[in-house]
Legacy VTK file of the C-alpha trace (Angstrom):
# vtk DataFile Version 3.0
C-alpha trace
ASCII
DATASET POLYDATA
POINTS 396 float
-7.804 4.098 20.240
-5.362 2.559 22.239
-2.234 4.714 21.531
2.001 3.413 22.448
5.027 5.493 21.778
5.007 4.935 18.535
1.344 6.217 17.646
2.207 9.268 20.095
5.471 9.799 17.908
3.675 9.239 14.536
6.469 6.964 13.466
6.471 5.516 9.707
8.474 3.217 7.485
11.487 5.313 8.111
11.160 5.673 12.100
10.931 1.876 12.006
14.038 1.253 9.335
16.027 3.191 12.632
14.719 1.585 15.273
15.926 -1.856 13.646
19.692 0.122 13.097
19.015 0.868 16.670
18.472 -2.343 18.259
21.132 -4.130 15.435
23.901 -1.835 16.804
23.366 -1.410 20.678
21.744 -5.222 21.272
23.899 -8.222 20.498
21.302 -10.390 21.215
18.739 -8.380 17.782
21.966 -8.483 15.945
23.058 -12.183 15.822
19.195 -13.437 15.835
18.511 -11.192 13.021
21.787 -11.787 10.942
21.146 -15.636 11.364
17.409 -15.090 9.865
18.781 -13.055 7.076
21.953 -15.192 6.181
21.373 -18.460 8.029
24.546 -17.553 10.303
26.098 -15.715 12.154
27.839 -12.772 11.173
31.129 -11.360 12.765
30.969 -7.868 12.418
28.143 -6.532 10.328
27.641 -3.246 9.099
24.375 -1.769 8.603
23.406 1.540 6.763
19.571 3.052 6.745
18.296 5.422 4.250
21.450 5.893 2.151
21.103 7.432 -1.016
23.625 5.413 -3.834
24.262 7.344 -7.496
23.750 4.888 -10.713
23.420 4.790 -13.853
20.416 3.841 -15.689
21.033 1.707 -18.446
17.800 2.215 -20.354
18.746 5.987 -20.978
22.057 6.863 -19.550
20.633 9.214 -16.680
21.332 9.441 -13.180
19.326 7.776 -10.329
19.303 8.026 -7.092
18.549 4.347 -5.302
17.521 4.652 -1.157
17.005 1.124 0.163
15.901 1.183 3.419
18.516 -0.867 5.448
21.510 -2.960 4.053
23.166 -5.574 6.177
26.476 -6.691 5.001
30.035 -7.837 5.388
32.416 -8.250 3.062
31.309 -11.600 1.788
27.595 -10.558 2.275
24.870 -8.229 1.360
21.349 -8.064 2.373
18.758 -5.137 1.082
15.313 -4.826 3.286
12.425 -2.858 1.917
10.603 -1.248 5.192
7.202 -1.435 4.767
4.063 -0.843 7.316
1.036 0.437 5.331
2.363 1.421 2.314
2.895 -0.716 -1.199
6.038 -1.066 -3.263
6.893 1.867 -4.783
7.153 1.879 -8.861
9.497 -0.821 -9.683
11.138 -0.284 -6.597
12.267 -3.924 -5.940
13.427 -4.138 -9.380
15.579 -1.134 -8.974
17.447 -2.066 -6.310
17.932 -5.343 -7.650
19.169 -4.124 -10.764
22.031 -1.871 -8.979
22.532 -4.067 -6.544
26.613 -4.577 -8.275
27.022 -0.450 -8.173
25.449 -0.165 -4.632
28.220 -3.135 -3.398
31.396 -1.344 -4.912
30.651 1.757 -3.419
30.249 -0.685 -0.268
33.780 -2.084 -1.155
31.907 -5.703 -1.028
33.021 -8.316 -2.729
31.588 -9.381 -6.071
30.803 -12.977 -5.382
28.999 -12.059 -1.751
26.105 -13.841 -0.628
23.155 -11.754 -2.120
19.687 -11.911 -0.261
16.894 -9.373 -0.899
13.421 -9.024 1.914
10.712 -7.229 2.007
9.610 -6.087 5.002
5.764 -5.965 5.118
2.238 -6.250 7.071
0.445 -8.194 3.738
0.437 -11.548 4.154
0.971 -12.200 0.545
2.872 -9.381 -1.357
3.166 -9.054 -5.742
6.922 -7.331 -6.465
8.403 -6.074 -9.335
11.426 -8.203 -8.536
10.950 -12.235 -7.709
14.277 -12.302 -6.152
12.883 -10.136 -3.265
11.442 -12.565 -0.627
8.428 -11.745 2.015
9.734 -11.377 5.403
7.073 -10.470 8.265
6.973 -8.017 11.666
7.014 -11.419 13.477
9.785 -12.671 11.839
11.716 -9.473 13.136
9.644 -9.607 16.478
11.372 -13.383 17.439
14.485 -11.395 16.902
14.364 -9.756 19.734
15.738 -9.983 22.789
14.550 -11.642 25.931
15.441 -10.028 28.596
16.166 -5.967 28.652
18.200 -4.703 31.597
15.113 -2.332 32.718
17.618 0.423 33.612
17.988 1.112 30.668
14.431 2.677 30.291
14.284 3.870 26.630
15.656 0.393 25.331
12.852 -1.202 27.553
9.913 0.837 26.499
11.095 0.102 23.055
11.771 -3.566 22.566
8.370 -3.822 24.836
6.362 -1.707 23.314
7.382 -2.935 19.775
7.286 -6.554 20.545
3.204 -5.501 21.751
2.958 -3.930 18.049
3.987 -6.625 16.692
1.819 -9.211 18.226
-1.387 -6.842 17.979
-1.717 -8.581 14.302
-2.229 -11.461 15.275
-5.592 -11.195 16.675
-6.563 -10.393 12.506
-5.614 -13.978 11.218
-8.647 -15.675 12.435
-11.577 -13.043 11.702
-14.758 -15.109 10.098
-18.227 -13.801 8.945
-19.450 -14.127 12.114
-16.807 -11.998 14.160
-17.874 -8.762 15.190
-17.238 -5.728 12.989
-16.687 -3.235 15.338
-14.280 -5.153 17.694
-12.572 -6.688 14.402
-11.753 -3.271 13.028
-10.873 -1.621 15.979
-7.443 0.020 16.092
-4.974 -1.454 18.290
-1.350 -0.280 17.054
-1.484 -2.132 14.003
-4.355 -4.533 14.020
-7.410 -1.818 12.736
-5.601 -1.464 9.572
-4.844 -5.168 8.940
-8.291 -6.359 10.539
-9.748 -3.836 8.199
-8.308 -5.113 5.274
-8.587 -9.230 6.321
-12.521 -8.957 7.139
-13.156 -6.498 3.269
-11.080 -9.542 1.900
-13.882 -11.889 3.184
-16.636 -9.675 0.390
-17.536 -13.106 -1.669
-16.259 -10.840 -5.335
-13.043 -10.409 -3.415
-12.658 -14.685 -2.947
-14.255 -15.596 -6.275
-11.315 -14.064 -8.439
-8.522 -13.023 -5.934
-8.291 -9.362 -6.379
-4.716 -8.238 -8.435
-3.448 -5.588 -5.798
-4.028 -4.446 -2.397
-3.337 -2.048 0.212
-4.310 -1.156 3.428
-3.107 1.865 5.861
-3.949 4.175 8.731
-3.937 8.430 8.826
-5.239 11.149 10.519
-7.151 13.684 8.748
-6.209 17.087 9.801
-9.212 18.950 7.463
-11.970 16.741 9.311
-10.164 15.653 12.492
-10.480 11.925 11.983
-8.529 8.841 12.235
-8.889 6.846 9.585
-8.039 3.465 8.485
-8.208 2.717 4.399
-7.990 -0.355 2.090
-7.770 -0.790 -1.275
-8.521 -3.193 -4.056
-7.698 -3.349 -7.703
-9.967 -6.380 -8.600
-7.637 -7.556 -11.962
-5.041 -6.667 -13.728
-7.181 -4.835 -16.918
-8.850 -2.130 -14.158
-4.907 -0.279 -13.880
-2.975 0.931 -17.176
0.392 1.961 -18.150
2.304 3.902 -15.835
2.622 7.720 -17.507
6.273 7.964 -17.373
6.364 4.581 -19.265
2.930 5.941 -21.267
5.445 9.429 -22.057
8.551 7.315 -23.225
6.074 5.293 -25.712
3.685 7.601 -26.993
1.034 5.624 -25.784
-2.320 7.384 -26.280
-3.712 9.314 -23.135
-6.804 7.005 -22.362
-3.827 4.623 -21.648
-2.475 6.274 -18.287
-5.023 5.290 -15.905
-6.337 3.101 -12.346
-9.747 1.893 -11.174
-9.931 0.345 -8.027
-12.299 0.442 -4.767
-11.061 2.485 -1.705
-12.845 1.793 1.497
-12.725 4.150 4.990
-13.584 2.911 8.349
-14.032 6.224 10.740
-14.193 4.273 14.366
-15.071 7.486 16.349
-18.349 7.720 14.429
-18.677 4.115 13.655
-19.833 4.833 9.465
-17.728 3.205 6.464
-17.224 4.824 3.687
-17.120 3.207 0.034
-15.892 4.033 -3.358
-15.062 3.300 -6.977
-12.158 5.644 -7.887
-10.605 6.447 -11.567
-7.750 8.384 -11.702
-4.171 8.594 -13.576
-1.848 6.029 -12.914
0.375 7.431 -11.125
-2.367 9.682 -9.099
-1.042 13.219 -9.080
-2.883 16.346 -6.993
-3.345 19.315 -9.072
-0.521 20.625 -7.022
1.979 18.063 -7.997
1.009 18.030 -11.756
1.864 21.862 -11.621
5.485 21.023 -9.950
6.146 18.342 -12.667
9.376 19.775 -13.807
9.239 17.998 -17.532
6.691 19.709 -20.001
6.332 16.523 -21.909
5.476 14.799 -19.204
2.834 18.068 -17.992
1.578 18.097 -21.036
0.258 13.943 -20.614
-1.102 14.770 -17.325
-3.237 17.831 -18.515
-3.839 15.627 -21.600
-5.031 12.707 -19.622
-7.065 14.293 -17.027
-9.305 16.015 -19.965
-9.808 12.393 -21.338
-10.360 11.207 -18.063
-13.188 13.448 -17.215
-14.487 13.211 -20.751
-14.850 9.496 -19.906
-16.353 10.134 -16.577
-19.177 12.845 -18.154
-20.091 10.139 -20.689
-20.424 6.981 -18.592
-22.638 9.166 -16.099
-25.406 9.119 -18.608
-25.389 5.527 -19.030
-24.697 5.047 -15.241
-28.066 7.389 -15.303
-29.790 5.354 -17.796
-28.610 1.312 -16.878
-27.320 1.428 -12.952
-28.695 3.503 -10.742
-31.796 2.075 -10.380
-30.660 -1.347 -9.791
-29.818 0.165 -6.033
-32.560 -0.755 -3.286
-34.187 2.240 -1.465
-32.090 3.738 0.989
-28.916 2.729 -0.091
-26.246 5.189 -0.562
-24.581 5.482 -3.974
-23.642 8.835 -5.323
-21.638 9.482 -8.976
-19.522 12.619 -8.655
-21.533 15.592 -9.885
-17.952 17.865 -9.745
-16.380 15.760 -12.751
-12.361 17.832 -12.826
-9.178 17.077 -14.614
-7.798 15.905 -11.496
-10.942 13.792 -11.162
-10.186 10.890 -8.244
-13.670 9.341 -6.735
-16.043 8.407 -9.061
-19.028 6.778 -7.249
-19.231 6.491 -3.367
-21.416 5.765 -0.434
-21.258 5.728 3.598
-23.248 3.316 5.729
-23.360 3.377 9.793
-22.643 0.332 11.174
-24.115 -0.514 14.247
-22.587 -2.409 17.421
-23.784 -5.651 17.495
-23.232 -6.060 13.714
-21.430 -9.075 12.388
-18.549 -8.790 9.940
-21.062 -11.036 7.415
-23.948 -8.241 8.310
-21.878 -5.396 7.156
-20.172 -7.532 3.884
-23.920 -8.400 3.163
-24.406 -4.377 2.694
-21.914 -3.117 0.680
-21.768 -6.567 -1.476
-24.476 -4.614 -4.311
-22.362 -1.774 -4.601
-19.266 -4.148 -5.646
-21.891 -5.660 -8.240
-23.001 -3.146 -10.015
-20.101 -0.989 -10.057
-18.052 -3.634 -11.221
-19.856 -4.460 -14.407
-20.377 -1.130 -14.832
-16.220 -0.584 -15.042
-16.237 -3.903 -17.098
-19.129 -3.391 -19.837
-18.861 1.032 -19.511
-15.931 3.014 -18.592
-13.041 0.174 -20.086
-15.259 0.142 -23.111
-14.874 4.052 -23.114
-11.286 3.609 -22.712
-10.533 0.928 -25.119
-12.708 2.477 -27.515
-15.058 0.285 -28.668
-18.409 0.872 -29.340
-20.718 1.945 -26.347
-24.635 2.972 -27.084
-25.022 6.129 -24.776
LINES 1 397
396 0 1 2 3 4 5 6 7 8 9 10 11 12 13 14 15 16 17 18 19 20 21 22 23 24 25 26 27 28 29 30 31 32 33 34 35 36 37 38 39 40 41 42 43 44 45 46 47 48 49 50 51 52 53 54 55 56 57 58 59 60 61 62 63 64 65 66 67 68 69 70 71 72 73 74 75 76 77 78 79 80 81 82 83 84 85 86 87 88 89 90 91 92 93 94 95 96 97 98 99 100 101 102 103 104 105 106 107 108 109 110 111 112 113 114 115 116 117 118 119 120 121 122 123 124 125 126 127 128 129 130 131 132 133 134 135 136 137 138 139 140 141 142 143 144 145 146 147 148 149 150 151 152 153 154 155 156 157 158 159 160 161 162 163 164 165 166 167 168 169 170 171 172 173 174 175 176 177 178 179 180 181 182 183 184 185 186 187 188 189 190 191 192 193 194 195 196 197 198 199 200 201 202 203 204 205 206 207 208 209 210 211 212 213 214 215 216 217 218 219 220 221 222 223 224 225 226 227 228 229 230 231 232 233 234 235 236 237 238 239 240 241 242 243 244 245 246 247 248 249 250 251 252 253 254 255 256 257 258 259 260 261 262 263 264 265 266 267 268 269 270 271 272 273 274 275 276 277 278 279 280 281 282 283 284 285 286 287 288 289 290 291 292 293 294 295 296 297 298 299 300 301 302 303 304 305 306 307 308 309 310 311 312 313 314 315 316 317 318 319 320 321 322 323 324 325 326 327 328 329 330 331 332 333 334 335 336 337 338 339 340 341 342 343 344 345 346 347 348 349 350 351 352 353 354 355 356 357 358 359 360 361 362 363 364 365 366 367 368 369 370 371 372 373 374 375 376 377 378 379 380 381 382 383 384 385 386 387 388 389 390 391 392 393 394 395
């Protein structure tokens, strides 16, 4: 893997959120470029703040919240919130949040009320679903023409970093023109960020995935400290029926426990040894480890997740015989597909597989592979486990 400061630092969403703060306050050059993007002019003197926690109110139940946008740009007569993403999604509501103290968050600002008001979201996806439809996308490259030209190379930290971030930046763009007939291996391979986006753009090209567009994705990149291995993930939620109601929203409506739950395929790409790993996961919506459903603080809330997991692997237990019975046989020889025989409470991968791919493989060759186990496992979520969770009638 071909590794930059930033991979040797293991920077994320916040490292990134100060960098920008970095180059905004010590390069006028960033600074008027990326004020004129945001506003569509030049500002005169801009402030900027970076993971700053503002106190409100929520109106819904009178408690306390704590909002953290990532950056705010603003002036008096203007106020811009950016939402730094690289790999990871939108967190619950989070858009909506900020929108909906954005008045709070500008008098504690001492900005005034009738400021221009522009919301971004920072992101890798080329196409992004938020809880809030005033936040608009903005992309890396966006940022990246912000930048400056020309960096006085005696300053060497402010060189490696505009140069090495501007590189980052244009790795992606290799991923916008993958086909079927590009090569797996060299489309996948990670180069700063282009494994985890080339990942995710050639999966996208699975014929299922272009038939109905899926209703969520993600994609992102981690090392595995139990198995030493880097590891690039993506994940699809096919439509909108295979996630349910959020628990804390499940908790404040009694909703019944079958109700608190996501389906959704989660796909590994482990370059060292060259094998992909596929699965159908079920878990509660939010997931939570065992760990963190011991540190929830609220015994209501507890209570749902013990409640949930039990119905969860109740579920899982009872679909396995008809998986037994309808599905598993529908799999050519040789082909890996496995349904969890150590069915917890804190149940997360259902039914998964692994395939090696080998070098001279075309993106089409490997699609062509794993395109059965998106068949099957898809009507069997459709016709088995949301019948189990709907409760209608199933023959087992």
């Amino acid at each position: 893997m071909e590794q930059d400061v930033f991979d040797l630092l293991m920077v994320h969403e916040d490292g990134y959120s100060n960098l920008i703060r970095y180059l905004f306050e010590t390069v006028e050059e960033f600074k008027n470029k990326f004020t004129f993007l945001l506003f569509g002019e030049r500002l005169e003197s801009p402030r900027i703040y970076t993971r700053t926690a503002y106190r409100t109110i929520d109106a819904n139940d009178n408690s306390r919240k704590k909002n953290i946008p990532d950056i705010i740009i603003c002036d008096d007569n203007h106020f811009c919130i950016i939402e730094v993403k690289v790999y990871a999604s939108e967190g619950e509501k989070q858009t909506k949040n900020y929108y909906d103290e954005k008045d709070t968050i500008k008098k504690i600002l001492k900005i005034n009320a009738n400021a221009q008001e522009v919301f971004f979201y920072l992101s890798l996806d080329e196409e992004v679903n938020l809880s809030s439809v005033e936040f608009v996308k903005l992309s890396w490259t966006e940022v990246g023409n912000c930048l400056p030209e020309k960096i006085d190379s005696d300053n060497k930290m402010l060189f490696i970093l505009v140069d090495q971030f501007r590189e980052r930046i244009a790795s992606i763009d290799r991923c916008q023109a993958l086909s079927k007939n590009s090569n797996w291996n060299e489309s996948v391979k990670e180069v700063k960020w282009s494994g985890a986006v080339g990942f995710l753009n050639a999966l996208s090209l699975l014929k299922q995935f272009n038939i109905v567009k899926p209703y969520k994705v993600q994609h992102w990149a981690n090392y595995q400290k139990s198995e030493n291995r880097y590891l690039l993930s993506a994940m699809f939620i096919p439509n909108k029926s295979w996630i349910g109601e959020d628990l804390d929203y499940s908790c404040r409506n009694d909703l019944p426990i079958e109700a608190c739950y996501s389906i959704h395929y989660e796909f590994e790409w482990d370059e060292e040894n060259k094998i992909l790993n596929y699965r159908l996961d079920y878990e509660l919506n939010p997931y939570k480890s065992q760990a963190k459903a011991k540190q929830e603080s609220d015994p209501e809330k507890r209570k749902k997740i013990e409640k949930c997991g039990n119905r969860r692997a109740e579920i899982a237990r009872e679909c396995k015989k008809i998986w037994d019975k309808e599905y598993k046989s529908r799999f050519e020889d040789g082909f890996e597909v496995n349904y969890n025989g150590h069915i917890t409470d804190y149940l997360l991968k259902l039914i998964y597989g692994s395939v090696e791919i080998e070098d001279d493989q075309t993106i089409e060759d490997v699609l062509s592979v794993i395109s059965p186990f998106i068949d099957i496992t898809s009507e069997f979520v459709e016709n088995v486990i949301l019948s189990k969770i709907n409760n209608k009638n199933q023959i087992v």
